[in-house]
C-alpha positions as CSV (number, residue, x, y, z in Angstrom):
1,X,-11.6,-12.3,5.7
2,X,-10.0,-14.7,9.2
3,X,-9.5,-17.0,6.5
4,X,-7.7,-15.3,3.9
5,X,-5.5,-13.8,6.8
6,X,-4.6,-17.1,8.4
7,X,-3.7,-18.1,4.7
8,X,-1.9,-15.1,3.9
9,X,0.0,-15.3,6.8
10,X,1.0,-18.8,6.6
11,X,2.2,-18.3,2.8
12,X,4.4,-15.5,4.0
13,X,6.2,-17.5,6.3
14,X,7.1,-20.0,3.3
15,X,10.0,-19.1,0.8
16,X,7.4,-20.2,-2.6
17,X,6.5,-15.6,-2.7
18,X,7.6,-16.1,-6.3
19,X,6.0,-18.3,-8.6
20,X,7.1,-16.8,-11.9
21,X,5.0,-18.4,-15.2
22,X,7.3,-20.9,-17.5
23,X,7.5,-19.7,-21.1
24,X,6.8,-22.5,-23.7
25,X,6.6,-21.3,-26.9
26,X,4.9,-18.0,-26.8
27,X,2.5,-18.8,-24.0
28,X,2.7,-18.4,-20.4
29,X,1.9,-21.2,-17.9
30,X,0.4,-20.0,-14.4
31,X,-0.2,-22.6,-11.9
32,X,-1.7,-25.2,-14.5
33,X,-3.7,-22.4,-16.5
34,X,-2.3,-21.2,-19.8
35,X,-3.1,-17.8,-20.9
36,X,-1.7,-17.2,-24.6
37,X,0.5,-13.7,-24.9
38,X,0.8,-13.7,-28.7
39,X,2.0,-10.0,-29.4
40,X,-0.5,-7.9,-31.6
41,X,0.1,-3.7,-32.2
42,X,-1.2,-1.5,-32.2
43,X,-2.2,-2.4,-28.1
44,X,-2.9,-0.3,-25.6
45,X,-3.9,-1.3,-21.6
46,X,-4.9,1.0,-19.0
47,X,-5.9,-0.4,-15.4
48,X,-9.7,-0.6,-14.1
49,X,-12.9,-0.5,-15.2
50,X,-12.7,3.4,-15.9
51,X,-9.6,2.5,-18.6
52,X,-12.6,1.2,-20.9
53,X,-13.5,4.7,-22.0
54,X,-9.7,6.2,-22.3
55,X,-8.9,3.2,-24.3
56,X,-11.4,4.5,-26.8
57,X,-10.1,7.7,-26.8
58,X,-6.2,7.0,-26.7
59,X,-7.6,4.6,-29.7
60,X,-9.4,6.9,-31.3
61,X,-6.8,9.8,-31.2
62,X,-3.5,6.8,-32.2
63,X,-5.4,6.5,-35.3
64,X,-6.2,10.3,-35.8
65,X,-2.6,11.8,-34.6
66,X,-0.4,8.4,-35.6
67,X,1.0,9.6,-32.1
68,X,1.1,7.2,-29.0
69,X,2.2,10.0,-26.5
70,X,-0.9,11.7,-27.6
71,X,-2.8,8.9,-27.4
72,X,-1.9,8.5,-23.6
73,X,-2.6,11.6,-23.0
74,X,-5.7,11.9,-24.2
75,X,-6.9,8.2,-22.9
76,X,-6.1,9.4,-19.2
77,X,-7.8,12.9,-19.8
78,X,-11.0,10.8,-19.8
79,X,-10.4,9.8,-16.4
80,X,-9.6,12.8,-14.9
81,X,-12.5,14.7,-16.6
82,X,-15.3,12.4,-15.3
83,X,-17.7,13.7,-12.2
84,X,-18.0,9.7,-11.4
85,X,-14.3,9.1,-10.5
86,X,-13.5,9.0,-6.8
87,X,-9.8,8.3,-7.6
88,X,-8.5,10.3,-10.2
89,X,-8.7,14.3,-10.7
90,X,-10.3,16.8,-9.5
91,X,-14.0,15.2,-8.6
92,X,-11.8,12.3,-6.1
93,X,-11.7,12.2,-2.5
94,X,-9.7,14.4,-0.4
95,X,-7.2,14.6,1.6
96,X,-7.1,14.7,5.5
97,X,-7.5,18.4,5.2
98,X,-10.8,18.1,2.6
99,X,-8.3,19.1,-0.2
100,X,-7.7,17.6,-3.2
101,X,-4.6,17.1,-4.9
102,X,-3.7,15.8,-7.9
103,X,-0.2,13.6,-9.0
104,X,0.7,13.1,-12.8
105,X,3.5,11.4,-15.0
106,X,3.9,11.0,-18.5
107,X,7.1,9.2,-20.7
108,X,8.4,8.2,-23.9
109,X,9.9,5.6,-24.9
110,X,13.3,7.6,-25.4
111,X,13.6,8.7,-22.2
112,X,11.8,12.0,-21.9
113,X,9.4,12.6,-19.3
114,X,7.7,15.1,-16.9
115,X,5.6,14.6,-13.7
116,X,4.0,16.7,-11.6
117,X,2.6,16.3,-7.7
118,X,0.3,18.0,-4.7
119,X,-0.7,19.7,-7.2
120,X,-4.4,21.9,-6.6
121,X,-7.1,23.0,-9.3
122,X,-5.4,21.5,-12.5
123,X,-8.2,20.0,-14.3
124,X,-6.1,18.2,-16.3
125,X,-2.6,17.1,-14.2
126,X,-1.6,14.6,-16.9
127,X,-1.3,17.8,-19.7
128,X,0.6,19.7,-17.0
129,X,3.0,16.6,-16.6
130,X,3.8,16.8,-20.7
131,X,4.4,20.4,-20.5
132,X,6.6,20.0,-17.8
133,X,8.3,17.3,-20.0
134,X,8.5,19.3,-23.2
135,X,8.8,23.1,-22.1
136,X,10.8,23.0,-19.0
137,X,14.7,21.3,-18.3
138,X,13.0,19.5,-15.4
139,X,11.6,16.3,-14.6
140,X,8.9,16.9,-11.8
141,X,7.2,20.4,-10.4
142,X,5.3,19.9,-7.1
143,X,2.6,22.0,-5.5
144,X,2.7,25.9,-5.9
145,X,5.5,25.6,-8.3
146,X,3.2,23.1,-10.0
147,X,0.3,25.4,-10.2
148,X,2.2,28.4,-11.2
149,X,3.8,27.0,-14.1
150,X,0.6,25.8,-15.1
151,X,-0.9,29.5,-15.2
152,X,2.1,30.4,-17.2
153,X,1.4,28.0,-19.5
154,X,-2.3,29.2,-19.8
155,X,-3.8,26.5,-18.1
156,X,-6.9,27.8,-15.9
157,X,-7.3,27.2,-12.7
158,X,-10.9,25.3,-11.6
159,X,-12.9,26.3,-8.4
160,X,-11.7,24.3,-5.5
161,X,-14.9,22.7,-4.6
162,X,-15.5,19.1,-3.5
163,X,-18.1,17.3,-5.7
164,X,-21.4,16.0,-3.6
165,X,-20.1,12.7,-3.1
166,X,-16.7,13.2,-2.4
167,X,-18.0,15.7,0.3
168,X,-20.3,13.6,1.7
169,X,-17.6,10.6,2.7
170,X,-14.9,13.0,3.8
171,X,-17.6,14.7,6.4
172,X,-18.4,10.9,7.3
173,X,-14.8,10.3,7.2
174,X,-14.0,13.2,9.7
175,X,-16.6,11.7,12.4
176,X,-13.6,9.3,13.4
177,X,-11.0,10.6,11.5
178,X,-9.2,7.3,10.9
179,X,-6.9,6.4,8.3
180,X,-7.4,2.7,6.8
181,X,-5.7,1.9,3.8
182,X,-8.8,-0.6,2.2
183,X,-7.9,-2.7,-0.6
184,X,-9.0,-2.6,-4.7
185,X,-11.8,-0.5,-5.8
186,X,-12.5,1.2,-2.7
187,X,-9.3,2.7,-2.9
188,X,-7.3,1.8,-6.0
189,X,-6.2,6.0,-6.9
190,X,-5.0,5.6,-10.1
191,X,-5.4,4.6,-14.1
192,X,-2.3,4.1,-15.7
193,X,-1.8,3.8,-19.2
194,X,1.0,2.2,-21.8
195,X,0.9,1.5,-25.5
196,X,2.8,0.5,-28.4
197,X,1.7,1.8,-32.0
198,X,2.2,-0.6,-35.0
199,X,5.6,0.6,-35.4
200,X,6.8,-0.8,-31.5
201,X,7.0,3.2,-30.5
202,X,6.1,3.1,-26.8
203,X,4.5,5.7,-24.6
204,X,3.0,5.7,-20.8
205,X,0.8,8.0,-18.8
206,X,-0.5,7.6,-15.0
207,X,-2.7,10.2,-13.2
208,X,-4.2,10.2,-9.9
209,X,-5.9,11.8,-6.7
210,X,-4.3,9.7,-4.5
211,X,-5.2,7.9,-1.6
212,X,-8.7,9.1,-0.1
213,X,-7.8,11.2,3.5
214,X,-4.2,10.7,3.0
215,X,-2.3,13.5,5.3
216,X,-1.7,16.7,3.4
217,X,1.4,16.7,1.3
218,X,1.7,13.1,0.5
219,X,2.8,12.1,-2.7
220,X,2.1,8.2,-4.0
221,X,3.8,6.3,-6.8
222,X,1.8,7.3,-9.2
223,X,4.2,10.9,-10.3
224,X,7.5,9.1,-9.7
225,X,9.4,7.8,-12.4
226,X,10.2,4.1,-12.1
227,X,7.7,3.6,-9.5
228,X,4.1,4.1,-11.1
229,X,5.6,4.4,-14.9
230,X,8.3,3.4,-16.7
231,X,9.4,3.1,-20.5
232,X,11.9,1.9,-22.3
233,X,11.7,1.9,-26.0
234,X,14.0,-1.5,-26.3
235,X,12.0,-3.4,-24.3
236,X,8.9,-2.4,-22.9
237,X,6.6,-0.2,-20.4
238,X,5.0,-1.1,-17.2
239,X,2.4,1.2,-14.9
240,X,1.2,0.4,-11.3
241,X,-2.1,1.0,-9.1
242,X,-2.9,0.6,-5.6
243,X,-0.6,1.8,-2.1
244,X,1.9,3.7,-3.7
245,X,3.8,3.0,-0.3
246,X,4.5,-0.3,-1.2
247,X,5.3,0.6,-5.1
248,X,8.0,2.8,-4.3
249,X,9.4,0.3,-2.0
250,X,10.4,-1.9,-4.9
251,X,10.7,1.1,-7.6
252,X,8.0,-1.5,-9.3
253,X,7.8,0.0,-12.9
254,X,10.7,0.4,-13.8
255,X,11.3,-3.3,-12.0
256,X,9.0,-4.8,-14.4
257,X,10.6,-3.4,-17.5
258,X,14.0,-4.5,-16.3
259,X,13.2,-8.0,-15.9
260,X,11.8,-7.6,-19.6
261,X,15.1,-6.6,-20.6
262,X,16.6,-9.7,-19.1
263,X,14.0,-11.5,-21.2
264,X,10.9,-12.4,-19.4
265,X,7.8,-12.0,-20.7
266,X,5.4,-8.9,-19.3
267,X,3.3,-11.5,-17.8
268,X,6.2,-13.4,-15.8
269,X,7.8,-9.7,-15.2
270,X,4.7,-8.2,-13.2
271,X,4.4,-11.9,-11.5
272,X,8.2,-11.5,-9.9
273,X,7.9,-8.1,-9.3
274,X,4.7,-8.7,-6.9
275,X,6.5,-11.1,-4.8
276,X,9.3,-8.9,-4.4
277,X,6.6,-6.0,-3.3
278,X,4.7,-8.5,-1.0
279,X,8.7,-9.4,0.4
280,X,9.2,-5.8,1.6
281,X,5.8,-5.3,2.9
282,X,5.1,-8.2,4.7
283,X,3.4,-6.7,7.8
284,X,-0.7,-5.8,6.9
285,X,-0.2,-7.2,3.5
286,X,-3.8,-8.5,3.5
287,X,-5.2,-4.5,3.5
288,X,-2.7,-3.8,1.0
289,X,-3.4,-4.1,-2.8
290,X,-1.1,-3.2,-5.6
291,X,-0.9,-4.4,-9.2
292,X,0.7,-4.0,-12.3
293,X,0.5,-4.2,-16.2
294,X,3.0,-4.2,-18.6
295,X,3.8,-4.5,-22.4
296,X,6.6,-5.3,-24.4
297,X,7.5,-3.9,-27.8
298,X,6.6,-6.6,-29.7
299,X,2.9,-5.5,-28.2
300,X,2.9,-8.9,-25.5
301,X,1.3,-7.6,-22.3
302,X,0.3,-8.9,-19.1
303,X,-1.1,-8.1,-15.9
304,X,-0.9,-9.5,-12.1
305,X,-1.6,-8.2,-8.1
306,X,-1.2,-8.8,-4.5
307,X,-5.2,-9.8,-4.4
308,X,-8.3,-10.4,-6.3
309,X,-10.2,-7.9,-8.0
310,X,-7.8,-5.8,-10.1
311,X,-8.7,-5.7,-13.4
312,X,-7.3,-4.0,-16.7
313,X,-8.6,-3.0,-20.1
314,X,-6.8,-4.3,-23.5
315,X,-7.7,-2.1,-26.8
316,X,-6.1,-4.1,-29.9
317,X,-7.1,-4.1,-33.7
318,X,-10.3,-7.5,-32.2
319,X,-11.6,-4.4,-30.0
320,X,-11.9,-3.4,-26.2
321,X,-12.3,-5.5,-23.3
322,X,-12.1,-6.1,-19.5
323,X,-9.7,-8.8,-18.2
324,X,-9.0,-10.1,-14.5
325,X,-5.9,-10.4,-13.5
326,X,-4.4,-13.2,-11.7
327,X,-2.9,-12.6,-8.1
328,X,-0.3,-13.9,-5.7
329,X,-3.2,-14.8,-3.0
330,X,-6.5,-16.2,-3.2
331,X,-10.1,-15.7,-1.8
């Protein structure tokens, strides 16, 4: 770890942060590796190993409903359904206080969307953030607010009780009570989803427990439109994981889209857009982890972070896989 910290912190002091790919012809060149970024749709990516299984089902429910908005939503209700997810929904981590709350957003490709955040006992934040969207003139609903208007709108309310294992670290957690931010898995808080159908309609969902023993009331990226999702149905849509801090800082999403627009590709987009994030964080940067993916309308996509070890899942018509993503720093 000495090592990748003296390297880190040498880089930083050097004015090469951006090393955005060259486009030749439909494929991307990154640092003497090519990696082709032929567009195919339908395509849909969602971010970590846990996007595997809601990729099926946002596949499964494109081809049932012919609807990409559904098929977001349903993909990320995986996620926040499963008792094995420390990051997302109701069975995460904590917060300082051992409660757990839950931040959502969902958009089209038009320009509609709906968030919601600190939000308690919603099983399923992401539906609340599309209600929000289509039954209400607003964009976000936080906390009580949040939970109210999900009773109104029928949705129950789950007993507020940790599940073993998140219990179990927060108690261990509370024996020094102190907050560090760790890098990748151990602390990566969010899947986020985009896809393009066949017909270049675009969609995008992101859903999250947040950062494990964060202080009561704080809200990441992840609910924040532009920051952890953002999409554009002329160009493209882009989705972020990791310290929503340092998201926010850059507004990264809706970052990566605009560079898109200007005409990069989704893989060169995500590239500039980490530099710029690693530029206004310099100070710790080798705790912090952050990473995006994006895809365009013509269904090119692409996928790049701060360090190793992020990884995103690619559902097309050749099936579903796991792919690394490059990053801006080495082990």
């Amino acid at each position: 770890m000495s090592t990748r910290r003296k390297f880190i912190k040498q880089s930083l002091l050097t004015s090469t942060l951006l090393l955005p790919g060259t486009i030749r012809q439909g494929t991307v060149f990154f640092r003497n590796k090519r990696q082709a970024v032929t567009g195919r749709k339908p395509l849909i990516l969602s971010t970590w190993n846990h996007g595997l299984a809601a990729n099926e089902k946002a596949w499964e429910t494109l081809n049932q409903t012919g609807s990409i908005l559904d098929a977001v939503e349903e993909g990320v209700k995986i996620t926040e359904a499963d008792p094995a997810s420390r990051s997302v929904g109701l069975y995460g981590f904590p917060d300082r206080e051992g409660i757990v709350t839950l931040d959502a957003s969902i958009m089209k490709g038009d320009g509609d969307c709906g968030s919601v955040c600190f939000v308690r006992q919603i099983k399923h934040p992401i539906t609340l953030a599309r209600k929000v969207m289509e039954n209400t003139p607003h964009v976000m609903l936080a906390g009580e607010g949040a939970r109210q208007f999900a009773i109104a709108q029928g949705m129950p309310l789950e007993e507020e009780v940790l599940h073993p294992e998140s219990e179990e670290a927060y108690l261990e957690w509370l024996e020094e009570a102190e907050y560090r931010p760790i890098i990748n898995i151990e602390n990566h808080d969010t899947i986020g989803m985009v896809g393009v159908d066949a017909d270049g309609n675009l969609a995008g969902s992101c859903t999250t427990s947040g950062l494990a023993y964060k202080m009561h009331g704080r809200v990441g990226d992840s609910p924040i439109i532009g920051a952890g999702l953002y999409v554009d149905s002329d160009v493209g849509a882009a989705t972020a994981t990791g310290m929503g801090e340092t998201i926010i800082k850059v507004c990264g999403s809706f970052l990566v889209v605009e560079l898109m627009r200007q005409g990069r590709s989704p893989q060169d987009a995500c590239e500039e857009v980490v530099g710029r994030l690693i530029e206004k964080n310099k100070d710790g940067i080798e705790d912090m982890q952050a990473g995006f993916i994006a895809v365009n309308k013509d269904g090119e996509y692409g996928g790049y972070a701060v360090h190793p070890g992020f990884n995103f899942a690619v559902h097309d018509e050749s099936g579903n896989r796991m792919q690394d993503s490059k990053s801006r720093f080495m082990d």
